[in-house]
C-alpha positions in Angstrom: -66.4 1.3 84.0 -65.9 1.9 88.1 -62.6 2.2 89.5 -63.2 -1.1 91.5 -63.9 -2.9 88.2 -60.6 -1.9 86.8 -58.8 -2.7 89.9 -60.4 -6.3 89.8 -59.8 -6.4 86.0 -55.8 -5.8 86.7 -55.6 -8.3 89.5 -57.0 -10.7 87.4 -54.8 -10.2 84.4 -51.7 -10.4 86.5 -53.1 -13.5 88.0 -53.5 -14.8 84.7 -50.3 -14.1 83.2 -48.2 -13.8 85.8 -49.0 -16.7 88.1 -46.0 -19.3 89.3 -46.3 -22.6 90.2 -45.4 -22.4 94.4 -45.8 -26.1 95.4 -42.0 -25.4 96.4 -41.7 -21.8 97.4 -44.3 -22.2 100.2 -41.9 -24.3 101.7 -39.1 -22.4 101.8 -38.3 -18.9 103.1 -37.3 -15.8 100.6 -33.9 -16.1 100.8 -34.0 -19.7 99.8 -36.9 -19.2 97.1 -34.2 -16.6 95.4 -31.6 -18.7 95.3 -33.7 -21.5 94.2 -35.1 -19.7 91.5 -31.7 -19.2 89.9 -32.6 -15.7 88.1 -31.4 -13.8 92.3 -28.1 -14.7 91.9 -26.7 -11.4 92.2 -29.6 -10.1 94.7 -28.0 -13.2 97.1 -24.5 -12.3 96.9 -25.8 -8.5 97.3 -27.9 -9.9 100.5 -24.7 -11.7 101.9 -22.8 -8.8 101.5 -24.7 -6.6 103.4 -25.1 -9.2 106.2 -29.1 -9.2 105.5 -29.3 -12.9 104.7 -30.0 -13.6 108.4 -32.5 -10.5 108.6 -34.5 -11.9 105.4 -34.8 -15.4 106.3 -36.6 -14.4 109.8 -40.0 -14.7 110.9 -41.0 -11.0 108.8 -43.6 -11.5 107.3 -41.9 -9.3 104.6 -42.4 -8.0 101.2 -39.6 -8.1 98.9 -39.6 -6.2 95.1 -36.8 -8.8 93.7 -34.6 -7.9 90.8 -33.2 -10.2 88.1 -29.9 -10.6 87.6 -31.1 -9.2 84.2 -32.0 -6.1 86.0 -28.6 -5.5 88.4 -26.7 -5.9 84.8 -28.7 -2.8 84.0 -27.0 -0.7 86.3 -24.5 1.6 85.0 -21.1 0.3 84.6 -19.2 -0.1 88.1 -22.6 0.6 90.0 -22.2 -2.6 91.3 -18.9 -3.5 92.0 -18.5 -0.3 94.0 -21.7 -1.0 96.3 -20.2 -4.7 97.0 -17.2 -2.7 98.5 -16.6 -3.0 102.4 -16.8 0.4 102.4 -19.9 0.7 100.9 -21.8 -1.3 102.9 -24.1 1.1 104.5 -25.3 2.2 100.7 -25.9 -1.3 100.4 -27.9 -1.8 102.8 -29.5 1.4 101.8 -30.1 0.3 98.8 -31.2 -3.4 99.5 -33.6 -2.6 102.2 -35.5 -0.1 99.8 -36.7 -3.2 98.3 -37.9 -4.9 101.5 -41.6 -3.9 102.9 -42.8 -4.8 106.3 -45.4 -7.6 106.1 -46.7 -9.2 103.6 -48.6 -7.3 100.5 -50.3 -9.6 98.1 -50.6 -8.1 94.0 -54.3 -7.5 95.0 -53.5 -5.3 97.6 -50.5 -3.5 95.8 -52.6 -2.3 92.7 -54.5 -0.2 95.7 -51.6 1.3 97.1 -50.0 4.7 95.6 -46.9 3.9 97.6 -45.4 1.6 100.5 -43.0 2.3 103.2 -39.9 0.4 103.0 -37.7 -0.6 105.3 -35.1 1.8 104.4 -37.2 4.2 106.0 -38.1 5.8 102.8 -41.4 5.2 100.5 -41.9 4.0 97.1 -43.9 4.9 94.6 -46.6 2.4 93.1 -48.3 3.1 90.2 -51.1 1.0 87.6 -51.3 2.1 84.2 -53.3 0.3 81.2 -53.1 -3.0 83.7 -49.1 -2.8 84.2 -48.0 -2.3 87.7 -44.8 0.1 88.5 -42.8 0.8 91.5 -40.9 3.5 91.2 -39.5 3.0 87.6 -39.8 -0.4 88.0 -42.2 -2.6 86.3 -43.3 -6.1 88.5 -43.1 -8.6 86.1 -44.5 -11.6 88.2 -46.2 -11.6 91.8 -47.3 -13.5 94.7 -44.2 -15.9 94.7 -45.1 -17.1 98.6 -42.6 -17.9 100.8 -42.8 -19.2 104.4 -42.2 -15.9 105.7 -43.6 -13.3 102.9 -44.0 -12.8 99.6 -41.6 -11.7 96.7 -43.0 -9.8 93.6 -40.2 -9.8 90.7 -38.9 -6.0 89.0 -37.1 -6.0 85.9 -35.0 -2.9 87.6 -33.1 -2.2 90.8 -34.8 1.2 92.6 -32.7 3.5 94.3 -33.7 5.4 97.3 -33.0 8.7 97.7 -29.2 9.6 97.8 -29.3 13.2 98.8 -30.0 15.3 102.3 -32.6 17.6 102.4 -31.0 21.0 101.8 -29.1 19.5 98.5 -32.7 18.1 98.1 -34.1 21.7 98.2 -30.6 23.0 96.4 -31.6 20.9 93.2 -35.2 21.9 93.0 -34.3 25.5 92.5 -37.3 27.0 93.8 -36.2 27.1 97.6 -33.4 29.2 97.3 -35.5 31.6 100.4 -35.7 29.1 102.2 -32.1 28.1 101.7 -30.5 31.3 102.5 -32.8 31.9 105.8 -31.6 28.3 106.9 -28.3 29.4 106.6 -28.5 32.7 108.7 -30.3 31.0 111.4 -27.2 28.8 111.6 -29.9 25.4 110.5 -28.2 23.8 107.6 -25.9 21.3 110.1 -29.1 20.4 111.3 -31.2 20.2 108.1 -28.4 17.7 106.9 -27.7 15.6 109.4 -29.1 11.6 109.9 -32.4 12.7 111.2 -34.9 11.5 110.2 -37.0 15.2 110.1 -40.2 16.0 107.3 -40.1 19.8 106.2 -42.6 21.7 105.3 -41.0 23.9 102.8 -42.3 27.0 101.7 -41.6 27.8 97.7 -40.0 31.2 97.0 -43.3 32.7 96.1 -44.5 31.8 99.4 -41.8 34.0 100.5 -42.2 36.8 98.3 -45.6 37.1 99.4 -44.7 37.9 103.1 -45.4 41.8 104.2 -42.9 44.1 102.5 -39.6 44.1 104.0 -40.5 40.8 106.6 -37.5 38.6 105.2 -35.0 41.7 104.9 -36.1 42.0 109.3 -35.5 38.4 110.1 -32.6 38.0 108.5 -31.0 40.6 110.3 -28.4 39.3 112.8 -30.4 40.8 116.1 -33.6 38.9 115.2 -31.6 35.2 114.3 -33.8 34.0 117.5 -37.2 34.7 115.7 -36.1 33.8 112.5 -34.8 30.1 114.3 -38.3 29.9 115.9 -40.1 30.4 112.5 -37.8 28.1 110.8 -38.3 25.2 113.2 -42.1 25.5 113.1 -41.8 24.3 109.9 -40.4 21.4 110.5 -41.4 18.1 112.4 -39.3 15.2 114.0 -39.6 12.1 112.1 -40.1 11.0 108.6 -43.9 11.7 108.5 -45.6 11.0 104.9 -48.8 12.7 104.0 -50.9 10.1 104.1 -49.8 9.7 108.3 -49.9 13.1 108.4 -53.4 13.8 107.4 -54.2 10.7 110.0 -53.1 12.4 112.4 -54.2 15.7 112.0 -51.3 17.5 113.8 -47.8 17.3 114.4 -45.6 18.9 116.7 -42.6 21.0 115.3 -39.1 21.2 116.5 -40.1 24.6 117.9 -42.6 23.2 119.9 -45.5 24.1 119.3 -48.0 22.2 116.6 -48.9 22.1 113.1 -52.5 21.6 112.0 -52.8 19.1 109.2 -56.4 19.0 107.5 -58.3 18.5 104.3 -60.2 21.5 103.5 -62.6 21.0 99.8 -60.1 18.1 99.0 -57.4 20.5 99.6 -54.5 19.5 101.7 -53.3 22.3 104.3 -50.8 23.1 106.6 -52.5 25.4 109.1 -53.7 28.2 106.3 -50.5 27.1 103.9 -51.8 24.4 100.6 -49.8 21.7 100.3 -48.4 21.9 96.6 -46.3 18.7 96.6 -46.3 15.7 98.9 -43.8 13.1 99.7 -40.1 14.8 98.6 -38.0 11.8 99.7 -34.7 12.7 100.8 -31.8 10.4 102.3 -32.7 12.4 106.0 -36.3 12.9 105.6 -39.4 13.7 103.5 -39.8 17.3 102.3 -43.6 18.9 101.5 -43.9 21.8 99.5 -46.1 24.5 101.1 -47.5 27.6 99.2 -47.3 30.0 102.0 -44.7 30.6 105.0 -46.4 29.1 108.5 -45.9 31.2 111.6 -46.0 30.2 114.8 -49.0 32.1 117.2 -45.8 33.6 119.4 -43.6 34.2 116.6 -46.5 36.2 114.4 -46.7 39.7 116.7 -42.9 40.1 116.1 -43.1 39.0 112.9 -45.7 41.0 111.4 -47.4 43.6 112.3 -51.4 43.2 112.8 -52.2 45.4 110.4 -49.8 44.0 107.4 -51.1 40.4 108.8 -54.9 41.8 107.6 -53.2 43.0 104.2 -51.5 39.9 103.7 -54.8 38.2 104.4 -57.2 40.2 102.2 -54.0 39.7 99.2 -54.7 36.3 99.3 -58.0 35.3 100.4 -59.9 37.8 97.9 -58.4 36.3 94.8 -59.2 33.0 95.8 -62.9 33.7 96.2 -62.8 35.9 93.0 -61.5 33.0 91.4 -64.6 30.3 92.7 -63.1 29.2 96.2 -65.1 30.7 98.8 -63.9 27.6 101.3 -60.5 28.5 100.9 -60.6 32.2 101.3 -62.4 32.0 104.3 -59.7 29.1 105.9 -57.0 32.2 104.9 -59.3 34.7 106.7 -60.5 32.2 109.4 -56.7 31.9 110.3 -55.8 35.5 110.4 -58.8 36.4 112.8 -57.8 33.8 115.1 -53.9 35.1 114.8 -55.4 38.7 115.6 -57.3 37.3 118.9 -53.9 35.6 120.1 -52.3 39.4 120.0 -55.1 40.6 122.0 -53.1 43.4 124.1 -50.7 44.0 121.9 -52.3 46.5 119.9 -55.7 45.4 119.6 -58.3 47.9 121.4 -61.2 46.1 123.2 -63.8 46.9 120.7 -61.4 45.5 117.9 -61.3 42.2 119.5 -64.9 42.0 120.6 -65.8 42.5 117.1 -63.1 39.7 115.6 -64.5 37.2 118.1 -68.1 37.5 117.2 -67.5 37.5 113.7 -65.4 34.3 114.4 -68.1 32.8 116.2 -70.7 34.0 113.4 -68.4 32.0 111.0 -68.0 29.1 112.5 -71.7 28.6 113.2 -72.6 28.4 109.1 -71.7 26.2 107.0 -72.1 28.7 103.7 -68.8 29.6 102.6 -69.4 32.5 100.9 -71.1 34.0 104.8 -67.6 32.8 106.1 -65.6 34.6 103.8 -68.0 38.1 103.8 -68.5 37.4 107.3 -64.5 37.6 108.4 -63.6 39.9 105.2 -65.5 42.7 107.0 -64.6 41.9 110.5 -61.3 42.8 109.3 -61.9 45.2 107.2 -63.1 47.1 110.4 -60.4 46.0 112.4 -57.9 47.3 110.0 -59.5 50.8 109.4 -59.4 51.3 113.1 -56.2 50.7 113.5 -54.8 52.9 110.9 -57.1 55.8 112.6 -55.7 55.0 116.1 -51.6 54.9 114.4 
């Protein structure tokens, strides 16, 4: 069966068992289709509460994922009462607007989506599974109830957005401790955890570890907090920017100025030669994406690393890669490094060394084989390195 058959075959069995009589609801807005309903009680006195009565029955069009009353009582004991608190009312609002989307999204449309921006600024998750649609860990138990001014689809659970910043985020995760630490010397964590919004690309650990011998134990040192700031910065980007408008756009500038390229390379989402290994981290400040490699910016790499540790580094990764069936990739690691190489040129690249880099480049870039990339570039700087250990 084709994946458009099964999508047809869910919208059709939701239509079928979950379809409402709206002779009435057309005619009345969201906020007065809740309270008419008489199963939005508590979603009404939440809405009143946070002062977002006025805000739902505007023009929108909106979206809104409705829970029952059955579903707020599901909350753990005191949830609610706290949240209903004058001082609570940001978190309310928080909360409440995670289940508003901008404009209106029929069931037809939502069993296509993997995920919706709300207008809590943060996305949730949508997911179909043997015909049953979830958001988050929500299941929508009835859909297209129309309203003059959107649509509401009913959840038998209230979603929570994401409650912590993005270095308690990274903290809980456990595999960013690196990361973490490096944040802290360069003085960034105030800035990691403040409102924001910013997206990270957050390099794992292992991505660390796999830097040049010795390059976290240099920037780390107090004297070189300025280059370890720059490299830190690169990584991330203003804005809460999901993958999805990432890849759109194809680059993004970072808080250190300079751009990111975004791309997919053999279905492979990268981050200039770094893989995306998870997407869409919400955090209450921001998004985080989980990178597999630390990204260094073009000024930043010279001080960084060395040219000829930037080859080894290369050749590490790259050859296992196309040992392991990945020829595209390999040559996207050693693509990178040669154009990182021709960005040094006078410092510490001879002539000969960079007119042989740029014509392998060129070669490269003229094939569409893989495997001639990746041979093409491997020996390019295979040469390159050999003559610069004869010339140290």
């Amino acid at each position: 069966m084709s994946y458009l058959s099964k999508q047809s075959l869910v919208c059709l069995a939701l239509a079928a068992a979950l379809v409402t009589s709206n002779s009435h609801a057309a005619s009345k807005d969201i906020v007065d289709t809740a309270v008419g309903a008489g199963s939005f009680k508590t979603l009404a006195a939440a809405l009143q509460a946070a002062d977002l009565v006025g805000a739902l029955k505007g023009k929108g069009p909106f979206t809104v994922l409705a829970p029952t009353d059955e579903a707020f009582a599901k909350l753990p004991k005191g949830t609610l009462d706290t949240l209903l608190k004058p001082e609570n009312k940001q978190k309310l609002i928080d909360v409440l607007t995670y289940h508003v989307i901008k404009g209106k999204v029929p069931a037809k449309q939502v069993v296509t989506l993997s995920g919706a921006k709300t207008l809590n600024g943060q996305q949730v998750d949508i997911k179909v599974t043997d015909g049953k649609v979830s958001v988050d860990k929500a299941n929508v138990v009835k859909t297209d109830i129309d309203c003059t001014n959107g649509v509401i689809h009913v959840i038998d659970q209230v979603i929570l957005p994401a409650s912590d910043n993005i270095p308690t985020t990274a903290t809980k995760a456990g595999n960013f401790k690196t990361l973490l630490a490096a944040a802290q010397a360069a003085g960034l964590v105030d800035a990691l955890s403040a409102k924001g919004p910013l997206t990270v690309f957050a390099p794992t650990d292992e991505a660390f570890a796999n830097l040049p011998a010795g390059t976290v134990e240099s920037l780390l040192k107090p004297e070189n907090k300025a280059k370890l700031v720059a490299i830190l910065k690169y990584h991330v980007v203003p804005g809460r920017v999901y993958s999805s408008d990432a890849l759109a756009a194809g680059s993004a500038k970072t808080l250190q100025g300079q751009s990111v390229n975004i791309a997919l390379k053999d279905k492979v989402a990268m981050v200039n030669a770094a893989k995306l290994l998870a997407t869409d981290v919400d955090a209450s400040n921001g998004v985080i994406h989980v990178i597999d490699s630390v990204i260094l910016p073009p000024d930043a790499k010279q001080s960084a690393v060395e040219p000829h540790r930037m080859i080894e580094t290369a050749i590490h990764k790259g050859a296992p890669l196309f040992n392991a069936g990945h020829p595209s990739e390999c040559a996207s690691v050693y693509m990178t490094t040669v154009k990182d190489l021709l960005e040094m040129e006078g410092h510490g690249l001879c002539p000969t060394t960079t007119q042989a880099l740029q014509t392998a480049l060129t070669q490269a870039e003229s094939t569409g084989c893989s495997n001639t990339q990746a041979w093409t570039l491997r020996h390019a700087l295979d040469s390159a390195y050999n003559s610069m250990q004869v010339s140290r």
